[in-house]
N, C-alpha and C positions, 0 to 999 in steps of 0.2 A: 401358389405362393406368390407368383409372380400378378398376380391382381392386387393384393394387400400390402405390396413391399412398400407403396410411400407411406406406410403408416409408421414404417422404420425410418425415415426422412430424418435428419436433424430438425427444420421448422413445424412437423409434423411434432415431433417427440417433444421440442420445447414449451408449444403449444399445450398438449395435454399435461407435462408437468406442471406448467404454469398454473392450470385450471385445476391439477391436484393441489397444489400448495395454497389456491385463493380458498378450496373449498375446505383444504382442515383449520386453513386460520378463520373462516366463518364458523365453522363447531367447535372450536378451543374459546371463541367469542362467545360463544350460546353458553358453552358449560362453565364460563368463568364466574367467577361471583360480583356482584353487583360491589363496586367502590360507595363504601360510607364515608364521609371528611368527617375524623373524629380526630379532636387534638392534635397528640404530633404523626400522625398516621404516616401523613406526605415529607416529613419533615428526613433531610438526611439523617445516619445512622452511623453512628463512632463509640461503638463501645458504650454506652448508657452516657457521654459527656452530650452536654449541650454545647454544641458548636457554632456561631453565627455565621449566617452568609456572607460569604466575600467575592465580588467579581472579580477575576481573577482572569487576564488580557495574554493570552499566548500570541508569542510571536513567529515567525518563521526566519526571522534574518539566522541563527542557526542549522535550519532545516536547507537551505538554501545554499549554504557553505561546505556543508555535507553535500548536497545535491553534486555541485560542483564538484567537489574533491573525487567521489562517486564518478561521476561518468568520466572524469581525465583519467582513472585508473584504467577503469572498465575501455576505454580506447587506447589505451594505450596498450593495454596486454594484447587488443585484437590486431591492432597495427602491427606488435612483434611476434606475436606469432603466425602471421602472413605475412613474414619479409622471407624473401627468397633468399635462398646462397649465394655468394660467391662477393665481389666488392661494395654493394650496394649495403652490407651489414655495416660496414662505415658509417650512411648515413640513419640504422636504426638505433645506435649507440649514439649520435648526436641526438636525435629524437628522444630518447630517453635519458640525457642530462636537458633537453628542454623542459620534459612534464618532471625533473626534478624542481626546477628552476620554479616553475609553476605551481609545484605544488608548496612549496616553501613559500612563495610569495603570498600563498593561501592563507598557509598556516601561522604564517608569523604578522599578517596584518591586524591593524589595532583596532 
C-alpha cells in the first residue's frame, strides 16, 4: 500500500478527476446532435410570446453596499465575541454603537 499512496495525494486525485471530467465532456460532445439554425431555434423562450432583445446594463453600486454592510456585521460579531471579561466590555459596547453608527450611515445615504 505504502508504494501506491501518492495516488491518494490531493494533486494526484485532482489531476485524474480533471482528466475524468475533460473526457465525459469530449463523449457527451460526440453523442450530442449536430446544431441546425432554423428559425427561431436560437431565439430566447417566454411562453410562445415573441420577446425582443434588450441590453440590459447591471450594476454593482448595490452589490457593493451589501458587500460593505456584510463584512462590518461579520466583524463585528468576531470582535465581540473575542472580547475578554472583566472592564474592557466597556470599550465592546462602545464598539458596537460605532458599527451602529456606521451602519446607519450606510443605510440611510442617498
Amino acid at each position: 500500500m505504502k508504494g501506491i499512496g501518492f495516488l491518494l495525494s490531493p494533486p494526484v486525485a485532482f489531476l485524474f478527476f480533471l482528466g475524468t471530467a475533460f473526457a465525459l465532456y469530449g463523449l457527451g460532445s460526440k453523442m450530442a446532435p449536430k446544431l441546425t439554425k432554423v428559425g427561431g431555434k436560437l431565439t430566447t423562450y417566454a411562453c410562445g410570446e415573441d420577446i425582443p432583445g434588450v441590453k440590459i446594463q447591471f450594476g454593482y453600486r448595490l452589490f457593493f453596499f451589501v458587500a460593505l454592510f456584510f463584512t462590518m456585521m461579520h466583524v463585528a460579531v468576531l470582535v465581540i465575541a473575542t472580547v475578554p471579561s472583566g472592564k474592557i466590555v466597556f470599550f465592546a459596547v462602545f464598539y458596537l454603537l460605532m458599527i451602529f453608527l456606521s451602519v446607519m450611515a450606510l443605510v440611510t445615504r442617498s
